[in-house]
Each structure stands twice: as C-alpha cells, then as structure tokens.
N, C-alpha and C positions, 0 to 999 in steps of 0.2 A: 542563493536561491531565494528570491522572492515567495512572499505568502501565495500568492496565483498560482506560483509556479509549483507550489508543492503538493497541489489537490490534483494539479494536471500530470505529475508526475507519479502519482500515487493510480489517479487512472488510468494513465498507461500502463503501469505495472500489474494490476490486478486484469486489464486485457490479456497482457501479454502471457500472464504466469498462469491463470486461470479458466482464461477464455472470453471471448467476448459473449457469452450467454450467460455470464457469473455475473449477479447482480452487488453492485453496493450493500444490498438490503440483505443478502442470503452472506454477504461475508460478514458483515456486523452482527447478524444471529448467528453465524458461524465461530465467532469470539465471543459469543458469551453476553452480549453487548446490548443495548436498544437499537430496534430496526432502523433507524437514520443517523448510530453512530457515524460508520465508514464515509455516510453519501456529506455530514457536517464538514467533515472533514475537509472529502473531496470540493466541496462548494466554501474553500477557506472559510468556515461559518468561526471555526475550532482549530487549534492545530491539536494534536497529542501530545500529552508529556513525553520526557525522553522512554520512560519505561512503557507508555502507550505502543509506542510507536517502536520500541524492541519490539515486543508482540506482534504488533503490524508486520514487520519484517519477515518476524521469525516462523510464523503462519504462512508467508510468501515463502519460505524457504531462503531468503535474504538477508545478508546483512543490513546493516546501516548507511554502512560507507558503500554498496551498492546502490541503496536508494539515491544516494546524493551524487555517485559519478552517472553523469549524463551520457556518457561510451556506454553505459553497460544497458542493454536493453531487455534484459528479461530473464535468461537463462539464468537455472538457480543455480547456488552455489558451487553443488554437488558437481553438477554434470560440469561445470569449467577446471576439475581438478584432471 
C-alpha cells in the first residue's frame, strides 16, 4: 500500500463504518486528538505510528489487517463472526 493509498483507504473506512456525515474533524476530537489529526492523515500529510493507528482501528471497530485487506469493505469485526 502506497502513502496515497492509505489516507484514501482510511477514507473510505471511516465513510463506510461511520457514515458519510462523520467528519475527519469530529473523529479526531472523537480520539482525543487536535481537530486536523485524522484529515493529516487522510491527506498523507503524516502517517500514524503502529500504535496510532491501533487506535484508529480499534475506534472503527477494526482490526489492522482489516485495514490493509482491500476485500474487506467496512463491516466491523463483530458482525463478520
């Protein structure tokens, strides 16, 4: 996965898991975070350490290796058991 490809895939996730009214700004104050962490991100400004981006995840309801398999489009963990 490319740098690009991870800000784009990070926005598709937080559409998909979220909704598309859930903003960048409201999930990164949602973690705790300064209001243009998540959008740094999404716009490969930044990537996240490994443990940032646990967090990331784990706030989606996702794993890691969800984020990285491209088959997997959104559904959290839970509801694929």
């Amino acid at each position: 996965m490319l740098i690009d490809d991870f800000g784009d895939r990070l926005r598709e996730l937080i559409r998909r898991i979220k909704g598309e009214n859930y903003s960048e700004r409201q999930m990164s104050l949602d973690l705790g975070k300064g209001k243009n962490y998540i959008n740094n991100i999404a716009n490969s400004k930044t990537l996240p350490s490994l443990e940032a981006l646990d967090e990331i995840c784990d706030f989606l309801g996702i794993s890691i290796v969800d984020f990285f398999d491209t088959d997997f489009k959104g559904q959290k963990s839970a509801e694929r058991l």
